[in-house]
C-alpha positions as CSV (number, residue, x, y, z in Angstrom):
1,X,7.0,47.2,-44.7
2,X,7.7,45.1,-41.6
3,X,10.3,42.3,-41.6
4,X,10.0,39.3,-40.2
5,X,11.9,36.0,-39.6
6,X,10.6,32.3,-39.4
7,X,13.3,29.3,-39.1
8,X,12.5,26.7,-40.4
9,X,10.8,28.2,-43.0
10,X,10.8,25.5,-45.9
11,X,9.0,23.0,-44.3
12,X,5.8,22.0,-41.8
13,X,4.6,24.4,-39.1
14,X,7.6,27.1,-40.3
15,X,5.9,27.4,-44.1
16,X,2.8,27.8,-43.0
17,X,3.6,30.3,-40.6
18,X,5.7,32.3,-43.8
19,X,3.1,31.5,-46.1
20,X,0.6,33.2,-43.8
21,X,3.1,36.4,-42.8
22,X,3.2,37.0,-46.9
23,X,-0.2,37.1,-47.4
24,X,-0.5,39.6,-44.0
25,X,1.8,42.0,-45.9
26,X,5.4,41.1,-44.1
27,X,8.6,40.8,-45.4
28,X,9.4,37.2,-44.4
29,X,13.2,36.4,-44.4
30,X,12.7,32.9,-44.1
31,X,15.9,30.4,-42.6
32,X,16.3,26.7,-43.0
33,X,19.1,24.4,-44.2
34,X,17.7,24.1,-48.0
35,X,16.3,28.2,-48.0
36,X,16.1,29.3,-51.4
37,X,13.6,32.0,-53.3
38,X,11.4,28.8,-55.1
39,X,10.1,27.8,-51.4
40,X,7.4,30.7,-52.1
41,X,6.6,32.4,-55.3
42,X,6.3,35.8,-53.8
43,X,8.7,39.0,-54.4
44,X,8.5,39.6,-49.8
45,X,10.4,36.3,-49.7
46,X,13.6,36.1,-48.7
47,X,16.1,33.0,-47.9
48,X,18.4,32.5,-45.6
49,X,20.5,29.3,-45.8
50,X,21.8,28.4,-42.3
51,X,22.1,25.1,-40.6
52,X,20.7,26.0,-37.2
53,X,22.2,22.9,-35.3
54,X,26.3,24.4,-35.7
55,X,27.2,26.7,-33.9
56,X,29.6,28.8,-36.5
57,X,26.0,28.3,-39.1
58,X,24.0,29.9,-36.4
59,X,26.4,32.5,-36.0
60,X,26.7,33.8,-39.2
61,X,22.8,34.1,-39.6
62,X,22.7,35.7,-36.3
63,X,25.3,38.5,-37.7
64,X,23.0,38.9,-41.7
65,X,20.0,39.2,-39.5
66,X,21.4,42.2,-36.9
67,X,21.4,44.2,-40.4
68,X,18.0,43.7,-41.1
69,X,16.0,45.9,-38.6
70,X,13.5,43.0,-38.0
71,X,10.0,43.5,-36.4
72,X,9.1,39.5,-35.8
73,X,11.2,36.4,-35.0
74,X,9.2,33.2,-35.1
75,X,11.7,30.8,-33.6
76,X,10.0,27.6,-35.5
77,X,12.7,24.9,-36.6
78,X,13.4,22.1,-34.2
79,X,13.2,18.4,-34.8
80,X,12.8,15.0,-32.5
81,X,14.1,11.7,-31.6
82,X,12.0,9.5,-29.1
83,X,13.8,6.9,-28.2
84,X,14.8,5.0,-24.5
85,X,17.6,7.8,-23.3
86,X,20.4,5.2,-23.5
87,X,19.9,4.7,-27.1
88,X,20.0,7.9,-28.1
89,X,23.4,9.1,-29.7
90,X,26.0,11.9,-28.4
91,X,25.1,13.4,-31.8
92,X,21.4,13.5,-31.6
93,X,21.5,15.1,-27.8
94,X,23.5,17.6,-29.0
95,X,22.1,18.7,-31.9
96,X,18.9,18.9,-30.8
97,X,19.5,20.9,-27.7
98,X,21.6,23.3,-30.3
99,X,18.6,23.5,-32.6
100,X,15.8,23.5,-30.2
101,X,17.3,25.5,-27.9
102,X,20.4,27.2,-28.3
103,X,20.0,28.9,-31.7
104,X,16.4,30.6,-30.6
105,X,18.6,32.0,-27.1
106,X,21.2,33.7,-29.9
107,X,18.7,34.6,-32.6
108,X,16.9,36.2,-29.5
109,X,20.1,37.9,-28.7
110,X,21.1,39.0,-32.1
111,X,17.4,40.3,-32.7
112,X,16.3,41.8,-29.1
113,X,17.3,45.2,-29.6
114,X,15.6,45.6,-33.1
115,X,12.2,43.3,-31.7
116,X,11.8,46.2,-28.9
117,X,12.3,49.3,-30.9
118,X,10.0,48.0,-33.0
119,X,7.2,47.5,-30.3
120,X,7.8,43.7,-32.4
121,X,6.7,40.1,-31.8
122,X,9.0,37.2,-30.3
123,X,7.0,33.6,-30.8
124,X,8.7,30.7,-29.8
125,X,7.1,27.6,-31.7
126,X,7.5,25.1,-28.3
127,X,5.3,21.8,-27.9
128,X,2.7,20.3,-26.0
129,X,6.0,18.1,-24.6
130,X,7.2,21.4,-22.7
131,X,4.0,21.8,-20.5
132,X,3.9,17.5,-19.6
133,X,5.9,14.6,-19.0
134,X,5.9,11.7,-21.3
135,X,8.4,8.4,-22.0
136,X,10.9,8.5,-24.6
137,X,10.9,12.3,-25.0
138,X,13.6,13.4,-22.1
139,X,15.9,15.1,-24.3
140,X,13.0,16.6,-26.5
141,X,11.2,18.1,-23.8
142,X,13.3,18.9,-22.0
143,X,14.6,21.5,-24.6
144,X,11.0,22.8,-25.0
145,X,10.4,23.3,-21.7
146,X,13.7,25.5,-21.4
147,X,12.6,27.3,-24.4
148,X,9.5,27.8,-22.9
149,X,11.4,29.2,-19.4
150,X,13.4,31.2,-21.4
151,X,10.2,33.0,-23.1
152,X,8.4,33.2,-20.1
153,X,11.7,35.3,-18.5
154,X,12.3,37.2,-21.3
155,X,8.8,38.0,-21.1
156,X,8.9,39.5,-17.5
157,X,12.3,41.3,-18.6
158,X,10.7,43.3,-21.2
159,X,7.6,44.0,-19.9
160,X,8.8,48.0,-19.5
161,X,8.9,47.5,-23.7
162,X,6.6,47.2,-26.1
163,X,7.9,43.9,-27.4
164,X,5.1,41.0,-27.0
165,X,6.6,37.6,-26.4
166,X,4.4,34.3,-26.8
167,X,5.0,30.9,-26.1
168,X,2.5,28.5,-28.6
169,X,2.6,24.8,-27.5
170,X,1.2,23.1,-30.3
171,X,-0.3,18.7,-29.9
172,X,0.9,17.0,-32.9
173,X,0.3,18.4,-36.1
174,X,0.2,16.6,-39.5
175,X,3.7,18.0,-41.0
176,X,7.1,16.1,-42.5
177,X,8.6,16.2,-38.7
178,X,7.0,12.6,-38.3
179,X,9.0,11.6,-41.5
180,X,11.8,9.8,-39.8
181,X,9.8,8.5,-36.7
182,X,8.4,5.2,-35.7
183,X,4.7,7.4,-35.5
184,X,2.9,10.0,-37.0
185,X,-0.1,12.0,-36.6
186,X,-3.7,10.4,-36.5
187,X,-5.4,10.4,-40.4
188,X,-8.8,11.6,-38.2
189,X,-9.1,15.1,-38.5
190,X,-10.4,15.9,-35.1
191,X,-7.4,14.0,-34.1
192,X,-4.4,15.9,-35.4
193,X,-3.6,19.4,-35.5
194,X,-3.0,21.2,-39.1
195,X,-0.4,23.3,-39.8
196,X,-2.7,26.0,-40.9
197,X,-4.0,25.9,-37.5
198,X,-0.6,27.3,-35.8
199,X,-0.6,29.9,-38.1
200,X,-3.9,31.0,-37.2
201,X,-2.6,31.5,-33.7
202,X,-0.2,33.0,-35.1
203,X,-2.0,36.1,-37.4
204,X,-4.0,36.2,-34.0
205,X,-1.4,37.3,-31.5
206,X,0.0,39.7,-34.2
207,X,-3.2,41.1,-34.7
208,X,-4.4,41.6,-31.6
209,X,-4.3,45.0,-29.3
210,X,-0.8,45.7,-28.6
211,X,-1.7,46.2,-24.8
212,X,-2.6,42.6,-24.6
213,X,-0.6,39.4,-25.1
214,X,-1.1,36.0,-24.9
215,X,1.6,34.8,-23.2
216,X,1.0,31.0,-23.7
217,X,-0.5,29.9,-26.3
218,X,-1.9,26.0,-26.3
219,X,-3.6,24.0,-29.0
220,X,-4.3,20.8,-29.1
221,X,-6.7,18.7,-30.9
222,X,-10.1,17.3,-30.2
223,X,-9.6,13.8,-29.8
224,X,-6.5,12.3,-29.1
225,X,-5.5,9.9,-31.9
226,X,-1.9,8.6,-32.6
227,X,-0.3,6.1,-35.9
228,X,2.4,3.8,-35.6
229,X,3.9,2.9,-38.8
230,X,4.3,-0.4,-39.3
231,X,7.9,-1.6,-38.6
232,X,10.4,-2.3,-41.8
């Protein structure tokens, strides 16, 4: 039975994507901060606790995971702050280039070796902010958009393997990563994307025929829609 491993498993885009692996017959080794076996009542489920924003954390996974002979790495977990650059703290620049974007460059390392034997899957869970420009989001996109970079190198780097690499670059999906912004998603549902709908795109790059990858993957709703919450 394949192995496979979502960060940013507990919650949001990362369950669903787990949720959906399990039911596809994978072992899921599934990493977040708060990882334990009651996140999915299923005997394939396994947790890895690691705070992917510290650098020793990250690490440590990295060195569990090299023993695990993995087939997929869903690089999932990431968070956002969307405020005027100047108000942003030290602390938040930094842990979200870390999470974003660091840990998925040394879970890639750790992992790379095992993902080509394999004839695996790399999927790097970006954003619709990596492929556009928008205000209050410098930080945020900017860290997807060097994820995406490095997927789309990586990509021409293994091409002489039989590892598949995809970039998906999801709009705004209804999930708890809205829970401590200003905004959330739309309550329209041709307005908002569903979790269920990245893992869709997920099942259909690994089940489609090895010789042809979908390099970038984009979804974004119907109609554009957008809430601000009221402020407190």
């Amino acid at each position: 039975m394949k192995r496979a491993v979502v960060t940013g498993a507990s919650s949001g885009i990362g369950k669903a994507i787990t949720q959906r692996l399990l039911e596809l017959g994978f072992k899921v080794i599934g990493v977040s901060r708060s990882a334990n076996k009651d996140d999915f009542n299923h005997e394939n489920f396994t947790p890895l606790q690691a705070d992917l924003s510290d650098e020793a954390s990250t690490l440590l996974a990295c060195g569990n995971l090299k023993k695990e002979n993995i087939s997929i790495l869903i690089n999932c977990a990431g968070f956002g702050k969307f405020e005027p650059h100047e108000e942003l703290s030290a602390k938040s620049i930094t842990d979200m280039v870390f999470l974003n974007l660091t840990a998925p460059m040394l879970l890639t390392n750790a992992l790379l070796r095992d993902l080509k034997k394999n004839s695996g899957y790399l999927i790097n869970i970006n954003s619709i902010e990596a492929i556009r420009a928008s205000k209050f989001a410098g930080v945020y996109s900017a860290t997807k958009a060097g994820l995406k970079a490095f997927g789309d190198s990586l990509f021409e780097e293994t091409r002489r393997s039989e590892l598949s690499i995809t970039n998906i670059n999801p709009d705004m999906t209804q999930s708890s990563f809205y829970d401590d912004l200003r905004f959330t998603t739309s309550a329209k549902e041709e307005e908002k994307l569903l979790t269920s709908d990245i893992a869709d795109a997920v099942e259909h790059i690994i089940t489609m025929r090895k010789g042809a990858v979908v390099s970038d993957y984009t979804i974004r709703s119907l109609k554009f829609g957008i809430t601000k919450k009221p402020m407190i």
